[in-house]
C-alpha positions as CSV (number, residue, x, y, z in Angstrom):
1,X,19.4,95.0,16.0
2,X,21.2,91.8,16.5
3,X,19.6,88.4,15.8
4,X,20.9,84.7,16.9
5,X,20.7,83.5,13.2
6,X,22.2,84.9,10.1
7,X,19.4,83.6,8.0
8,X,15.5,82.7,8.4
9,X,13.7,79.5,6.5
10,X,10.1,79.4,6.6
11,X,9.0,76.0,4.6
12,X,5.5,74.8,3.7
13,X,4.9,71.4,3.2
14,X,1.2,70.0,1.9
15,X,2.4,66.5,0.9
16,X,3.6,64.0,-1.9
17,X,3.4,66.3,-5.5
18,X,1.9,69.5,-3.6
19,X,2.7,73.3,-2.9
20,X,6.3,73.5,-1.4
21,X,6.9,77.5,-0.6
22,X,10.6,78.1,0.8
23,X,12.0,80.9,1.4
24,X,15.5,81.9,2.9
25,X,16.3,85.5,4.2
26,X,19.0,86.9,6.1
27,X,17.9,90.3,8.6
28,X,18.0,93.2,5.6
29,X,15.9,90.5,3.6
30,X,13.4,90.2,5.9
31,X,12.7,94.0,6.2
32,X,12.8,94.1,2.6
33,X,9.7,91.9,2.4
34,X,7.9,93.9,5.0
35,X,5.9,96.3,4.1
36,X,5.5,99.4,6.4
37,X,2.5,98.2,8.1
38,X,4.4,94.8,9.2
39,X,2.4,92.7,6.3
40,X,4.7,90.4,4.5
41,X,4.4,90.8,0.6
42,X,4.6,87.2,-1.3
43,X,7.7,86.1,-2.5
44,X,7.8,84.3,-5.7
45,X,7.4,80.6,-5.7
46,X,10.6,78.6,-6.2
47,X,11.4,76.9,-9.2
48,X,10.5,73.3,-9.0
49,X,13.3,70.5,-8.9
50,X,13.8,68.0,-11.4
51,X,14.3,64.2,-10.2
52,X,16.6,62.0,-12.6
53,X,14.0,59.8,-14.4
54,X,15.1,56.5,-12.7
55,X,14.0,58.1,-9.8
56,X,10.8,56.2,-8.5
57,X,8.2,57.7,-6.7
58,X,8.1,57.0,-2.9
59,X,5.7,57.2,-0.2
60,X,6.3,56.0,3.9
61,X,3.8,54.2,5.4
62,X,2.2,54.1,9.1
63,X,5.0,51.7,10.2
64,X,7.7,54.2,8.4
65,X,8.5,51.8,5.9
66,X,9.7,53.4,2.7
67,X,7.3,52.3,-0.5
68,X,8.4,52.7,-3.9
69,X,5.7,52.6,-6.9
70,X,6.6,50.4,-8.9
71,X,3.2,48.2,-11.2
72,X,3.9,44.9,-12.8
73,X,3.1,41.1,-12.0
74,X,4.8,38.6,-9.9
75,X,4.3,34.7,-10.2
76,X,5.2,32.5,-7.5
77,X,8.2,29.4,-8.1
78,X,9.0,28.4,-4.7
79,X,7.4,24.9,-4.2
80,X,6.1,25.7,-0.6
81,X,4.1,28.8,-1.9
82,X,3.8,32.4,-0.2
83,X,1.6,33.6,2.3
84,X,-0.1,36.9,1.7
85,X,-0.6,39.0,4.8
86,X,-2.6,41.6,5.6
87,X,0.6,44.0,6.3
88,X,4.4,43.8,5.4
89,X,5.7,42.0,8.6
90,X,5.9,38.3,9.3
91,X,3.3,39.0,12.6
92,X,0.6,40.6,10.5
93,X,-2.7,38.3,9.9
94,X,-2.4,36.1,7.1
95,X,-5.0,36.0,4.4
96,X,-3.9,33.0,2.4
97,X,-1.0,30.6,1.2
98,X,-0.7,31.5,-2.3
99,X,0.7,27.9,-3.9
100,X,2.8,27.5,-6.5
101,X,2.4,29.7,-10.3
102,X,0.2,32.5,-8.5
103,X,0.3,35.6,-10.0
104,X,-0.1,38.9,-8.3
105,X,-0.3,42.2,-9.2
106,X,1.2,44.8,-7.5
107,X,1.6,48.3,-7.1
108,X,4.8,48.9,-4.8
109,X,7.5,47.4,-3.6
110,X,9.7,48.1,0.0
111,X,12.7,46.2,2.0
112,X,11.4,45.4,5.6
113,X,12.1,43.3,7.8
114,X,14.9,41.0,5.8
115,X,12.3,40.8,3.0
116,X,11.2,42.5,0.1
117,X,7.6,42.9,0.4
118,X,5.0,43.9,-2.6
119,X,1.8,45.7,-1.5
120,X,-1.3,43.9,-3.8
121,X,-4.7,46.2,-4.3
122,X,-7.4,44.3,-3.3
123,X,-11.3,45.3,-2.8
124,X,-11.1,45.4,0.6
125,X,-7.5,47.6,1.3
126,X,-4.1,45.6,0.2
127,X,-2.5,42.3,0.7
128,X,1.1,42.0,1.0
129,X,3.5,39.6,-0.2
130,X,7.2,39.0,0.9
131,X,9.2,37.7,-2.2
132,X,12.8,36.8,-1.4
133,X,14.9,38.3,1.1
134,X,16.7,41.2,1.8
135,X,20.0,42.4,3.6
136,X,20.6,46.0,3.9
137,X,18.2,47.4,1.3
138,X,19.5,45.3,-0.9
139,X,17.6,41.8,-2.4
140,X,19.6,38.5,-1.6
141,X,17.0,36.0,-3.5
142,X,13.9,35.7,-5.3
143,X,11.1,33.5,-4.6
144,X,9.4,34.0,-7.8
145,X,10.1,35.9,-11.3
146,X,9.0,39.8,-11.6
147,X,7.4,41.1,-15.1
């Protein structure tokens, strides 16, 4: 037999943390797994990869905006305040001005939209805060201090 690929990949993604099953096989592979009666036998379960520690965990939202968790508290120091907004864009609804020495806590942090946005848990879902601005992933000012 001749086949149009050299090797097969089957992959099996659940999400975030969960059961990630690959498995790479070239054509004698393959039959090697079969059994005679065409059932495939289960291969063993890869070894799981080890991020560097400085790594922080990430999730994409709706809008495909890369979060990062990161928890601490932010206090506001620009004079004119901050509005909080119901999502991470300048258009989304806003839900207050938070004034001067506000402090919010937070639970992750992303660069969208020339800002870098923190996402606040609230009762009702999350607020979300732009403070300072950001060019190219990378933050240009800050509006208040982080700790």
């Amino acid at each position: 037999n001749t086949y149009p690929w050299k090797t097969w990949t089957i992959w099996q993604y659940t999400g975030g943390d969960m059961d990630r099953n690959v498995l790479n096989v070239d054509a004698d592979g393959w039959h090697k797994l079969a059994k005679p009666n065409g059932v495939i036998t289960q291969p063993q379960a890869p070894k799981p990869v080890v991020k560097p520690q400085d790594t922080p965990k990430s999730f994409v939202d709706d809008l495909h905006v890369t979060w990062y968790l990161e928890k601490g508290k932010f206090t506001v120091t620009a004079d004119e305040g901050i509005v909080l907004r119901w999502g991470a864009t300048t258009n989304s609804s806003k839900i207050a001005v938070l004034p001067k020495g506000s402090v919010v806590e937070y639970d992750a942090f992303a660069h969208t939209g020339g800002y870098v946005w923190i996402r606040q848990p609230r009762s009702n879902g999350y607020g979300y805060l732009p403070t300072g601005r950001s060019a190219n992933g990378k933050r240009v000012d800050y509006w208040g201090k982080f700790e």
